[in-house]
Every structure is written in structure tokens, then in C-alpha cells.
N, C-alpha and C positions, 0 to 999 in steps of 0.2 A: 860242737857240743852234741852228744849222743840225744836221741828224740826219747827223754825216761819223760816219766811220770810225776806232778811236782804238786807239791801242795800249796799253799795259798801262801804260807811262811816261807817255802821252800820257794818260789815266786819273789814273792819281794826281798828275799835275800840276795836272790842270782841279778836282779835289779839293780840292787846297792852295790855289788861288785861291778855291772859293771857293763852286762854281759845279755846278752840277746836273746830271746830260748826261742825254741823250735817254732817253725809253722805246724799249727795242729789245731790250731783253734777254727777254724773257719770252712772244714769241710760241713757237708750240708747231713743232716740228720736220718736222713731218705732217700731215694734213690728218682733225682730230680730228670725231669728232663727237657730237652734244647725245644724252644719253640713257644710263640703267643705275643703279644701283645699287649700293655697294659695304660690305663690311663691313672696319674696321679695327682692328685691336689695338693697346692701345699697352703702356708698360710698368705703368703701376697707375691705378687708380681708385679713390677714397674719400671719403668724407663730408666733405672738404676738398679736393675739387673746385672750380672757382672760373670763372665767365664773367665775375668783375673782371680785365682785362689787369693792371692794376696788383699784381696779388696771384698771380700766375701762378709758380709754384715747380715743377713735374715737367712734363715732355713732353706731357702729357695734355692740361694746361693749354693751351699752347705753342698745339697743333695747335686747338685749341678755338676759341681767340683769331683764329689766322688765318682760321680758317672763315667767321667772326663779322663779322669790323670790319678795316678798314686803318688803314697809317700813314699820314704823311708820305711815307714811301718806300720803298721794297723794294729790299733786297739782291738782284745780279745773282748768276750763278756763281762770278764773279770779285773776289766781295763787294764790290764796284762798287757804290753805293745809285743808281737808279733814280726817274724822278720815281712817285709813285702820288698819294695826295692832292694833293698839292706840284707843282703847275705846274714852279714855279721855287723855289729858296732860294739866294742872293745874300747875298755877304760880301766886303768890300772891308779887313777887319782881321781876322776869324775871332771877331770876340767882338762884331761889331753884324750881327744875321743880319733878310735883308727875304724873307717867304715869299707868296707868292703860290697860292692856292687853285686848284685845279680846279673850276671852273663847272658848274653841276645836276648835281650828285653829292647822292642823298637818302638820306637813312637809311631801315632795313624798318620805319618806320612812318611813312614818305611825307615827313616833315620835312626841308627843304635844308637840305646844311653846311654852315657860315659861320665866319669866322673865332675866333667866340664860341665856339662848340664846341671850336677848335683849345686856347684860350686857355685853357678850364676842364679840358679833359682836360689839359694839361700840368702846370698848375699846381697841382692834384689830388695830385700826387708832392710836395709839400711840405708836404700835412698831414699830422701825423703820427697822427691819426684813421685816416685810410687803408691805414696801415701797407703802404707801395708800396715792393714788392722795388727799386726804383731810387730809393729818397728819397738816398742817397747822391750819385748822378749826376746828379741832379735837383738840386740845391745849387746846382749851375751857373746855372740859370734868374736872372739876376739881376731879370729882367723881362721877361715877356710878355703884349703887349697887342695888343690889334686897332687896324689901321691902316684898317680899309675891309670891307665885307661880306665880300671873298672876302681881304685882306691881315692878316698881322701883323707884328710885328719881337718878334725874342726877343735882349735883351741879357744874353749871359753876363757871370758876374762877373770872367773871365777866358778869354783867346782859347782857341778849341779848334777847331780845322779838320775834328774827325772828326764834327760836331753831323749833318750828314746823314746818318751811319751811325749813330748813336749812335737818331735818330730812326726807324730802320726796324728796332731792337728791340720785342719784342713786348709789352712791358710798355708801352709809349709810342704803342700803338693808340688809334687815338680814339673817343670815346666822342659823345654829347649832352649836351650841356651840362647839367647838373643831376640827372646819371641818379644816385639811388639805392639801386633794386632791381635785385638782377644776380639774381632766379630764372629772369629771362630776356635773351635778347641783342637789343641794339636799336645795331646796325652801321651798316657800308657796306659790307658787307664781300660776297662772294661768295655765301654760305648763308645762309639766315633758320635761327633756332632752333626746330626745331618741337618739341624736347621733351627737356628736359636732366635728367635725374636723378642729381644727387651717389653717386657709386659704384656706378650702373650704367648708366649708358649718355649718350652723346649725340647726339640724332639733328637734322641739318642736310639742308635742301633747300636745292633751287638759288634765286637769289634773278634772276627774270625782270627786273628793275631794275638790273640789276648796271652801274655804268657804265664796265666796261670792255666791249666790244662784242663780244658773242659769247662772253661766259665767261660762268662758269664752262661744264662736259661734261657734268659729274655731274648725276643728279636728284635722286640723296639719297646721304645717307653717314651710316654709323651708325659710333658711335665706341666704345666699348669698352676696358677694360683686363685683362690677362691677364699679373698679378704674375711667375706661371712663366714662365720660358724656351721646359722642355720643352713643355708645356700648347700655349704661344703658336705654336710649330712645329708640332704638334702639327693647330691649331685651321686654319695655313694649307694643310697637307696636306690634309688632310680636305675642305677648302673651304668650311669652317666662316664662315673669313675667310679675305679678299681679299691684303690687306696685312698686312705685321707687321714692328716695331721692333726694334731689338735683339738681333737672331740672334746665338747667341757662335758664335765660332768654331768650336768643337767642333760646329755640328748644321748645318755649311755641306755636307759630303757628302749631309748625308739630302736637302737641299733642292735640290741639284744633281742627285743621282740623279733627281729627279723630269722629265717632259719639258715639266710643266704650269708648272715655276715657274722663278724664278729667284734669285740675288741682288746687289743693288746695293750696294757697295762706296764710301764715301768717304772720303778719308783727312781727317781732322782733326786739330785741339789737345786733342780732347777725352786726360785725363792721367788715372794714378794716384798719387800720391806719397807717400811715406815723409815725414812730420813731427814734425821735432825742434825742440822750442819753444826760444824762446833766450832765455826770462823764467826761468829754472830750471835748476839743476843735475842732472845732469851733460850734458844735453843743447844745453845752451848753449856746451858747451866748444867751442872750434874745431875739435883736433884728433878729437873725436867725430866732427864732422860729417864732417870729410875722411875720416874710418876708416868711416864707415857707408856714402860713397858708392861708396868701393872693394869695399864688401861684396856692391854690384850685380853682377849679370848679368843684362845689357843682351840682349846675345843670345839668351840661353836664355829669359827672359820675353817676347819676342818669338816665337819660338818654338814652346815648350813651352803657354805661358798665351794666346799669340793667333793662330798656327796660321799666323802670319806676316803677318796681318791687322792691323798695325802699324809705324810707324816709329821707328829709335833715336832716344831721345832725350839730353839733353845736361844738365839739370838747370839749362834755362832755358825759361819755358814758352812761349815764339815758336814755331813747330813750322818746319822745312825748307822747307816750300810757303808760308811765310809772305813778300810784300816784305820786310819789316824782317829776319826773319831774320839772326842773324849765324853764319856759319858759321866764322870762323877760332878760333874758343874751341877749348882742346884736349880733345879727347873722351876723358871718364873713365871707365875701364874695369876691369872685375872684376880686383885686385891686390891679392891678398894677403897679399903681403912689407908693400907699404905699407899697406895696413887695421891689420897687425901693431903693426907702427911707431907708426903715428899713434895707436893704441889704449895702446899701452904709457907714450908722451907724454902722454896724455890722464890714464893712471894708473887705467885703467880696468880692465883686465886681471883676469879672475877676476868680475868685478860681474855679477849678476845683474839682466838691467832687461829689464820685462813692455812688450810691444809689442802696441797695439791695433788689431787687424783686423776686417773684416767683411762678409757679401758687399753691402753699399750700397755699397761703394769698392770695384768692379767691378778682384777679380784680386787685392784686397789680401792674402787670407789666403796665397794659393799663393807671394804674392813674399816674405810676413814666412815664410815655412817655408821657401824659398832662402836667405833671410838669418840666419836661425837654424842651418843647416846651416855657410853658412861661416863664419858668427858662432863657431862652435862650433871653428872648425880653428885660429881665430886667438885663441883664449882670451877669445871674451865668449860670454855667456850670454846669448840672448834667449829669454824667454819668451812664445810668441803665447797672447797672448786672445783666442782668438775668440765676438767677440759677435753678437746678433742683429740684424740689418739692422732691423727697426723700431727707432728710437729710439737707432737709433745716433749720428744728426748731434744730435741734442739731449744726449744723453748722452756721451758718446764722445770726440767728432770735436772737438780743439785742447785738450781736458780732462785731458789724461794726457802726461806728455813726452813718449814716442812714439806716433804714431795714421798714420792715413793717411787721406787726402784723394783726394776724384775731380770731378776740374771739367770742366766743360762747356766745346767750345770759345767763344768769344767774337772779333767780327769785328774789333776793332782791339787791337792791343798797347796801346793805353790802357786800355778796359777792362779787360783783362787785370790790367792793374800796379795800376790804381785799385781796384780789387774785391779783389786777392787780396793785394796785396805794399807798399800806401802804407803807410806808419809806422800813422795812424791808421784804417787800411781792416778794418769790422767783420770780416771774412773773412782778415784775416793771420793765416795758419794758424801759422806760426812764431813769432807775434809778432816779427820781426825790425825794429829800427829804424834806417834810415840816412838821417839827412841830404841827401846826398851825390842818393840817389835821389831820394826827393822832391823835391828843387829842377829837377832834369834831365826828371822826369815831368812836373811843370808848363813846364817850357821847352818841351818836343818835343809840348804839347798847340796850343800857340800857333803851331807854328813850320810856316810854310806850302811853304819849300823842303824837297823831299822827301829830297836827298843831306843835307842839316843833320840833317833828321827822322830816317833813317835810321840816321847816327850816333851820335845820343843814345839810340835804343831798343837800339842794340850794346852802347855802356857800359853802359845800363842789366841788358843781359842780364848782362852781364862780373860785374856787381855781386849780382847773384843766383847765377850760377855760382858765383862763389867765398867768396862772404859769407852766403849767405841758409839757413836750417836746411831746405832742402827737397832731397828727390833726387827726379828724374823720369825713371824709365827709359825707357818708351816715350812717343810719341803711338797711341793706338790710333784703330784705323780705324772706321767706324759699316757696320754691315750690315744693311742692308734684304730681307727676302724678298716676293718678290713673285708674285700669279698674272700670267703671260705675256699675259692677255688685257688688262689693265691698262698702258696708254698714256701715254706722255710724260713718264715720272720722269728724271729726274737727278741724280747727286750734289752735295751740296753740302757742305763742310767746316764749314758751321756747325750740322749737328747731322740726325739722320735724318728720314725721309720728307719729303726734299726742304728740310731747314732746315727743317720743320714746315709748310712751307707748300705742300705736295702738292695738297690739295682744290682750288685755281684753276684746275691746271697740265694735272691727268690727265684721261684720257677712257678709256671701257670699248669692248674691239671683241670681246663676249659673244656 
């Protein structure tokens, strides 16, 4: 395919077909150059650390991964997937996929990829040995084999048109075929691993081999995690470190008053939500759930809890910036008359019911103590527990009728509904079962016209909106702090320091 020029429609059509578009997305804006140093924070580090892509669970992870090894493809800004390994991938049904390799591409210990490589890192997510955060999604692989040193074909067991974006997740990086030992990294990636220590540190050089021409900037990056907040602001003040993750809202003045730094703003999917399982009483009642989402205030936790560093949401989790998006759903809003109602209908009235918060579900406790308050005007009783963020997603988190959840965004509304919302999806936080979706979430994985596609992820929202035990007040935004001297970052809605994948991109002008 000729390197044109494609619009946004013109983009997800050449998608739906089939079909791979150009690298163009990822040169740098300015005229970067090789050399520097940087130190990074992220949000935590621990003895569960991991340089297996396939086992990759916190941010830490995320960013580690892309240092390390590529995919298939890389997400553009426009979460466009991009060739990177992947010459080309070609689909003429969306479920019999021909991938074609990039020529002398070696891994950091001199070894060329081959299709073998492609074949065994994938299919690696189907054992359950591996225990790979994507053996779910991985189901799909109906069969992948090499066609030729640099070819394979991967046949799903059902059509799915997002399989190039699906492969520029980071758990779906590639490996060498038969790799074992993750104490160290043996990529394609940008940085060699000079020295990774489980819950203190990981330190990445630039990889002189790198075959994209002239990347990476950096000569080294040390990685780091800084659990606190404050600490982490704190540590980029100071110039302790360079970059940092996570800034909440509340410490964007300290970092703005500075003239040294700054902060990058992305708007995402990433959510918080109130969950009401629907395997159990009383929170499987209908009218519960209608009377809890009136109990929101949409504005005021936007607001007050994200300092306006956030988008309302609608308690469907598409966010506004999303194509599929549907925006005609009617937007539910703080009402009390009806919370009343629907509470009294419910036969709820007077009940006392404990609500599980914590700061791991980033905002949760400040929005169940809003909800406790109006809870309180309309005759229910919520009582917040707030627990400890260790151990709360093991303990906690879908365990208790009400809890609350915080997800990370995710590049296609498939994902999204696969992971969080399928009847049998180990993460349906509600337990909610419908039919109705399932059959429409496998239609709209196959369905290669994007106005059909669109349609079914609408319904589909329609059918969470009004059926599903979950409310999602906002979409919150991800903010990055950064030193000023620190070159060519970008927002991306798939998650901070550039979608994790900062270390290719940046250059230092120290």
C-alpha cells in the first residue's frame, strides 16, 4: 500500500478491510537528538515485577515491556495500529489473517526474527503454564503457523477485524522462540536490559541495533517506582527524577508553579465504578440499580475528586473521544426524587448496606462518601469500608455486593466488552448475564463495515446503560509530569507516559 494520506473514516475503513497502513505515525516532531540520561517513576514496584510481556499486570510492567521487545504493531495517536514488526497483515474475511515479517530485524543477542519466533510467542498465551493476562483473548488463535521464514497465517476461530490492534497490546510483544528465563530481556525492542531488579529498579540502554533507523535518543533510562503520589512529585521537583506518572489532580498547581516542568494531560477510558453484582440480593434488584445511579454526582466528582481533569460519563464504558461512542443515550443525572422512588420500589428504604472502597480504585472512597451523603437524604444507609489498597483486588474487588472497580483504558470497544462485560468474562465485575449482548459482541467482532460496527457497539452500550449493575461517573484523564528539558512526549488515551511507550519516542535537550 502507497504511503497517502487517510482520514479518520478513511483509517477505519482500510481496518475493516483488512489491511495495515503505513508507518508514519511515529516520526518525532523536531529534530531530536542521540544522547542523555533519564530517570523515571512509575506507580509501584515489587517483587512481582515481571520482563514476561505475557504476565505484565501494573504500569511498571507496561513500560518495561516496551523498552525491551516489539510487537507486531504499534498503536498510532489515533490508536490507528501501525506496521512495526509486521511488514503487512492482510485479511480478506477478518478470521484468515497472512502476516508478513520485517527483514533483519535481530534480537539483543544477535539472533534474526523469523516467523518461528512470531508462532511461539503467540501461542505461549494458550498455555495455561504461563498464566498470560490475555489467555482469554488468546482463545481466538484458532491456529498459528509459519508460512515462510519471514510469513505466517494466524486463523481465528471467529472473524475479528480489530486482530491488528489487539496485536499491538503489550502482553502480545514478541519474544525468541523458546525463551524460559525472564531475569533478563532478550527483545527487539529499543533498549537492551542492562540490569533489572524485582522492586528496585530497571535500568535499559539504548540498543545500537535497533532497526528502526535512528531510534531510540536515550542512552539509558532507569526505571523505578514511587508507590506515593506526594513522594513521586515530590522526587520530580527535586530532579530526583525526570518524569513521573500519575500526578492527581490536586498537585497539578505545585507542578505548574514550577518553570522547570510541566504537565501532560490525556483524556482516556481509564473509569471508576460503583459495582452492584447481580448474582445476589438486594443488589441485583433493578430498581436498586436505577436508585444508585441517581445517587451520582457526575459533576461534583468531576470537579471536586479530579480538579476538572476529567470527562462525564454516562455509565457506558465507550468514553466521548471514542468512534463508536454513542452519544444519544439519555444522560443520568444526580435525582433524588427518583433515587427516592426507585429505592422505595426496590423496598429498600431504611436497609443498611456496607460499600467497599479503596484507594487502589483511584477516587473510590471520596465518591462512596458523596453517596453516602445522598444515600442518607433518601432513606438508604450506606456504610463505607474503607479498605487497604494492598490486597484489595484479591480480597475485595467483585467479593462483596457493592465494591468498586477502576479500569484501565483499552484500544477497541471489544476489548473493553470481552474483558469486562461478556457473560462468561473472568472480570465481569457485576456478574451481569445477557444474551442478547453476547451474540451482538461476536457480530460486531467480525463485522468489517464500520456504520454496521458502529451500531452494534451503540446497542451494546444501550444494553449496559440500562441493564448492566455498573455506574461510571467520569472518564478520568491521565497526567504526566514532566522536566521541560525532556523531548517529544505526547498524549495518548491509552494510558500515561505516552501509552507506556515513551522510551522510543523522547530525546533530552540537558
Amino acid at each position: 500500500m502507497d504511503d497517502f494520506s487517510f482520514s479518520r473514516r478513511d483509517m477505519l475503513g482500510a481496518l475493516g478491510a483488512g489491511l495495515l497502513l503505513p508507518e508514519a505515525a511515529f516520526a518525532a516532531p523536531a529534530k531530536p537528538r542521540v544522547g542523555g540520561r533519564i530517570r523515571v517513576a512509575s506507580l509501584s514496584s515489587s517483587t512481582a515485577d515481571t520482563l514476561d510481556p505475557a504476565k505484565g499486570a501494573l504500569s511498571t510492567d507496561y513500560v518495561r515491556h516496551y523498552m525491551f521487545y516489539n510487537g507486531l504493531t504499534q498503536l498510532d495517536r489515533n490508536l490507528v495500529p501501525r506496521p512495526a514488526l509486521a511488514e503487512r497483515i492482510e485479511s480478506r474475511d477478518q478470521r484468515n489473517w497472512h502476516i508478513r515479517l520485517r527483514r533483519g530485524v535481530t534480537f539483543h543477542d544477535g539472533a534474526t526474527l523469523t516467523a518461528k519466533d512470531v508462532v511461539w510467542s503467540l501461542l505461549r498465551h494458550k498455555d495455561a503454564a504461563v498464566g498470560s493476562k490475555m489467555a482469554s483473548i488468546a482463545e481466538q488463535f484458532g491456529e498459528v503457523k509459519a508460512a515462510g521464514p519471514l510469513d505466517l497465517t494466524i486463523r481465528l476461530t471467529g472473524p475479528n477485524a480489530d486482530l491488528p490492534t489487539i496485536l499491538a497490546q503489550s502482553h502480545f510483544l514478541i519474544l525468541r522462540a523458546g525463551t524460559k528465563d525472564f531475569h533478563n530481556a532478550n527483545g527487539t525492542g529499543p533498549y537492551r536490559c542492562a540490569q533489572f531488579r524485582p522492586g528496585v529498579r530497571t535500568l535499559a540502554r539504548r540498543n545500537p541495533n535497533y532497526w528502526r533507523n535512528g531510534k531510540p535518543y536515550l542512552e539509558e533510562i532507569e526505571l523505578i517506582g514511587i508507590p506515593d503520589e506526594v513522594s513521586r512529585v515530590n522526587a520530580l521537583l527535586s530532579g530526583d527524577v525526570h518524569l513521573i506518572i500519575a500526578v492527581n489532580p490536586r498537585s497539578t498547581k505545585r507542578i505548574k508553579a514550577s518553570s522547570h516542568h510541566a504537565l501532560l494531560e490525556s483524556q482516556s477510558g481509564l473509569y471508576t465504578n460503583l459495582i452492584m453484582r447481580q448474582d445476589g440480593a438486594p443488589t441485583n434488584n433493578p430498581h436498586f440499580v436505577a436508585a444508585m445511579k441517581y445517587l451520582v454526582d457526575r459533576p461534583l466528582i468531576k470537579r471536586a475528586l479530579y480538579r476538572d481533569y476529567a470527562t462525564i460519563a454516562n455509565d457506558q464504558p465507550i468514553p466521548p473521544f471514542h468512534p463508536y461512542h454513542r452519544a444519544d443515550l439519555p444522560q443520568t443525572s444526580l435525582d433524588l426524587d427518583k433515587a427516592k422512588w426507585h429505592l422505595q420500589r426496590a423496598g429498600l428504604t431504611g436497609v443498611r448496606l456496607p460499600v467497599y472502597a479503596s484507594p487502589a480504585a483511584d477516587g473510590s472512597v471520596d465518591m462512596a462518601s458523596i453517596m453516602q451523603e445522598y444515600g442518607s437524604r433518601v432513606g438508604l444507609n450506606l456504610a463505607v469500608n474503607r479498605v487497604p489498597g494492598d490486597g484489595y483486588w484479591s480480597t475485595h474487588w467483585m467479593r462483596h455486593p457493592l465494591t468498586f472497580g477502576n479500569t484501565n483504558p483499552r484500544p477497541t470497544a471489544d476489548l473493553i466488552f470481552s474483558l469486562f462485560y461478556k457473560s462468561d468474562a473472568d472480570w465481569n465485575e457485576s456478574g451481569w448475564k445477557n444474551p442478547r449482548f453476547d451474540r451482538l459482541l461476536l457480530e460486531a467482532r467480525g463485522e468489517a463495515d464500520q456504520a454496521r460496527r458502529k451500531q452494534l457497539y451503540g446497542e451494546m452500550q444501550g444494553l449496559v446503560h440500562d441493564r448492566c449493575g455498573v455506574a461510571i461517573p467520569v472518564f478520568i484523564s491521565l497526567i504526566d509530569g514532566y522536566d521541560r528539558r525532556l523531548k517529544g512526549l505526547q498524549s495518548m488515551s491509552t494510558g500515561g507516559l505516552m501509552g507506556y511507550q515513551f522510551a522510543e519516542n523522547v530525546w533530552w535537550e540537558g
